[in-house]
LODREN-552998 format. One record per residue (C-alpha): x, y, z; residue number from 0. Coordinates in pm, whole numbers, always signed. Layout:
X	Y	Z	nr
X	Y	Z	NUM
...
// end
This chain:
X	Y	Z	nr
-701	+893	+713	0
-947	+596	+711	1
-677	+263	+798	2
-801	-112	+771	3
-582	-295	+919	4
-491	-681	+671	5
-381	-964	+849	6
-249	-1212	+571	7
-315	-1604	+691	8
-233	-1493	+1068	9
-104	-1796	+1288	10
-98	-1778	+1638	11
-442	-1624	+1852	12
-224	-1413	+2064	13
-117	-1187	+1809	14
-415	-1130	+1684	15
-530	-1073	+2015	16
-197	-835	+2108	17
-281	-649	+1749	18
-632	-577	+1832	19
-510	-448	+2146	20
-267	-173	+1985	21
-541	-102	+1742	22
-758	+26	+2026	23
-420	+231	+2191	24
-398	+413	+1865	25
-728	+465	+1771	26
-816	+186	+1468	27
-1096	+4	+1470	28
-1147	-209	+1116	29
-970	-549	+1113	30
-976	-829	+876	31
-831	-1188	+853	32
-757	-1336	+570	33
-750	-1740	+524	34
-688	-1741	+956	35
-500	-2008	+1071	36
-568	-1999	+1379	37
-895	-1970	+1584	38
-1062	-1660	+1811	39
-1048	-1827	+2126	40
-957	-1727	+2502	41
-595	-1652	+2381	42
-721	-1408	+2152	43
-932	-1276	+2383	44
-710	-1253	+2710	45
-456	-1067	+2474	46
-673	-810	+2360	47
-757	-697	+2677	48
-1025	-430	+2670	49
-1035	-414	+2285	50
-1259	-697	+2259	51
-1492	-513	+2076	52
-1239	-480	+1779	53
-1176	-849	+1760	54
-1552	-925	+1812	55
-1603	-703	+1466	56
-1274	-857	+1299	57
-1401	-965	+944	58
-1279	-1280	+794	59
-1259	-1352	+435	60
-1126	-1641	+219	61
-881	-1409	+24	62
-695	-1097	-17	63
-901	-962	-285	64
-1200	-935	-94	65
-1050	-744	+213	66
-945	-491	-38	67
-1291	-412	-173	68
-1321	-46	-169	69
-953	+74	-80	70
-801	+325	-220	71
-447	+235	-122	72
-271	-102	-61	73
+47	-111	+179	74
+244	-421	+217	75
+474	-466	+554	76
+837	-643	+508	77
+1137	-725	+672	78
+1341	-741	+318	79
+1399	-455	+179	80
+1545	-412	-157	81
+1946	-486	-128	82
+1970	-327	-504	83
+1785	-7	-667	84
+1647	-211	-928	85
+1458	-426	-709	86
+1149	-198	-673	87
+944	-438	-553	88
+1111	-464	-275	89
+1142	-51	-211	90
+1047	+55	+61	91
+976	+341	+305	92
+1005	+381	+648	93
+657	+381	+895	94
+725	+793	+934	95
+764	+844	+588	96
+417	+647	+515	97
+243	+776	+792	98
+348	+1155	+643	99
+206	+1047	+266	100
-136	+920	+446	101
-199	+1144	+723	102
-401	+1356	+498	103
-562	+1151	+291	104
-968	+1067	+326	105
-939	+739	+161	106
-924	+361	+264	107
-587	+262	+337	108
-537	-84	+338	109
-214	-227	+615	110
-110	-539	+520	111
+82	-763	+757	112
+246	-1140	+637	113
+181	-1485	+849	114
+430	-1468	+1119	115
+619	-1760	+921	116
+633	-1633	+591	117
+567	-1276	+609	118
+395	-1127	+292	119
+465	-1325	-49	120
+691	-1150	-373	121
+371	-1140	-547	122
+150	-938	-273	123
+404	-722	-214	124
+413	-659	-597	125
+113	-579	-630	126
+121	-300	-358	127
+114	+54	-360	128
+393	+68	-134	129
+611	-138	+84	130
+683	-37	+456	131
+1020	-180	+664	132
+1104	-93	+993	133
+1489	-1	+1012	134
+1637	-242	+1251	135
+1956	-440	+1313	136
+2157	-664	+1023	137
+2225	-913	+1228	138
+1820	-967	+1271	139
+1555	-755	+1061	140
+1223	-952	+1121	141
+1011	-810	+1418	142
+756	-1018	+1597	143
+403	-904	+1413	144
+265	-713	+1694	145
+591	-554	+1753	146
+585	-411	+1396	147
+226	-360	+1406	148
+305	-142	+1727	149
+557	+53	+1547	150
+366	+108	+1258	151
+37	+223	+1427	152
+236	+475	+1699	153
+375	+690	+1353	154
+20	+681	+1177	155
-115	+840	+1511	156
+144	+1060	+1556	157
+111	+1192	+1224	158
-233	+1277	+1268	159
-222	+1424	+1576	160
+44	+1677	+1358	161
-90	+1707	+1046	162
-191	+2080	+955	163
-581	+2086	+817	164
-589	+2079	+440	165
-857	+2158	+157	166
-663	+1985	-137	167
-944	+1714	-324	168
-752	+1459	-330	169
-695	+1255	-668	170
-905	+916	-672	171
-833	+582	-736	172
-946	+642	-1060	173
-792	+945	-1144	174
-443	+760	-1010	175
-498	+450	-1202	176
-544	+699	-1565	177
-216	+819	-1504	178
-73	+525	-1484	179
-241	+378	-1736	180
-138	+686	-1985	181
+222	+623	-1850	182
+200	+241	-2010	183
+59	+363	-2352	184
+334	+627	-2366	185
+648	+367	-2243	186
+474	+163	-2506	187
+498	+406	-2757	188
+830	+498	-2689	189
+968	+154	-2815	190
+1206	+68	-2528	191
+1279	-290	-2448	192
+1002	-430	-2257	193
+1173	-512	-1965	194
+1288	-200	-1926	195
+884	-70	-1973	196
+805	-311	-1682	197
+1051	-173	-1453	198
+985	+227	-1569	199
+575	+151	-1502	200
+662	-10	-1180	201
+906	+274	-1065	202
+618	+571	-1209	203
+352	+353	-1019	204
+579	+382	-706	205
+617	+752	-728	206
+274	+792	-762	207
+170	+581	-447	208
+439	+808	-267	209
+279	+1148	-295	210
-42	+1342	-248	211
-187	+1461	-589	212
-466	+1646	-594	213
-750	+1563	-846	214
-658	+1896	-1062	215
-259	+1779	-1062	216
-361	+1414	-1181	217
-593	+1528	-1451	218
-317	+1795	-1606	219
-40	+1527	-1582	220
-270	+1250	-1771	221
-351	+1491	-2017	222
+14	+1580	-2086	223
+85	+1174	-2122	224
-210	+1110	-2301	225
-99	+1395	-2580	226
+259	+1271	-2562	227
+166	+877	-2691	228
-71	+1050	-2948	229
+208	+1243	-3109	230
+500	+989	-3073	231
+219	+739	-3256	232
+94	+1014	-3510	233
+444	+1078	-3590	234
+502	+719	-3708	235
+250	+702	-3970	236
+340	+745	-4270	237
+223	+1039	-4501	238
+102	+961	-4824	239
+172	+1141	-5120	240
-105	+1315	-5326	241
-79	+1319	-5659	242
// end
């Protein structure tokens, strides 16, 4: 697994710094800031310790779009989960259950982690792939960055130091965005309210995001969809009489 780690409007040096520093414990190396708030000083530095060479090669970009040029996978980082099922934006998994869906995958992973004031926004954490929480008390849910970031990173290493060899190609990007966008034309074509389309395309999209599919599984299952929408339309025209 390839992981680039997403800092989202960080505030403070020293978690930067402290982040950098866990990023060299568990063996990740690509950082990027986006809209910083902060600095790289001599806080930053003193708290990286002897990973200065990952903040020296942190790259910072004006927004969120262009630290996701050329990932494969986008995972947002919360302290809310969902309270109800039918908030699936707000689903999420825990950091052992995403490090077990990435461990073997070759791609760019994207990490995403919110401004230590705000966290990630509703409409980031929409548009992710998935959305990570770290189980913790009800009385108080929301971890200091680096503490998360520290959780987080320990189960992605772990779960490559375990993770049995594979030789499945993994599905692309592209091959995962044609099923879902054969899922649309068929909820489409099925007529349902459209709220209830939005909601069905959001909880396929999350399903998808959640497990490895190979590039031979993704191209039978958008085949199947693609046929599905083409006979549920063909089946509505009507058939004219010749006389």
């Amino acid at each position: 697994m390839y992981i680039r780690v997403v800092l989202v409007e960080p505030e403070y040096e020293g978690n930067i710094g402290s982040i950098a520093r866990l990023m060299k414990n568990f063996e990740l190396n690509d950082v990027w800031l986006v809209r910083p708030k902060t600095k790289l000083g001599e806080t930053a530095r003193a708290y990286a310790m002897h990973a200065q060479e990952i903040l020296a090669s942190a790259r910072i970009v004006d927004d969120l779009p262009q630290a996701l040029k050329g990932v494969s996978y986008v995972v947002g980082t919360t302290a809310v989960s969902a309270k109800r099922p039918s908030n699936l934006k707000r689903t999420s998994i825990t950091p052992f259950e995403f490090a077990r869906i990435v461990a073997s995958t070759s791609r760019i992973v994207a990490l995403l982690f919110g401004s230590e004031s705000a966290g990630l926004s509703n409409k980031i954490l929409g548009s992710c792939d998935l959305t990570v929480t770290i189980p913790a008390s009800s009385n108080y849910r929301t971890l200091n960055v680096a503490n998360a970031a520290a959780i987080v990173f320990y189960e992605l290493f772990k779960a490559r130091r375990n993770m049995e060899t594979t030789f499945i190609e993994e599905a692309s990007k592209q091959d995962k965005d044609r099923i879902k966008r054969f899922f649309k034309k068929l909820s489409e074509e099925t007529r349902i309210p459209f709220y209830k389309q939005v909601l069905a395309e959001k909880a396929f999209r999350n399903i998808v995001a959640r497990t490895l599919i190979s590039r031979r599984e993704a191209s039978l299952m958008s085949g199947v969809l693609r046929k599905a929408a083409d006979e549920i339309r063909r089946s509505r025209k009507p058939v004219r009489n010749i006389t």
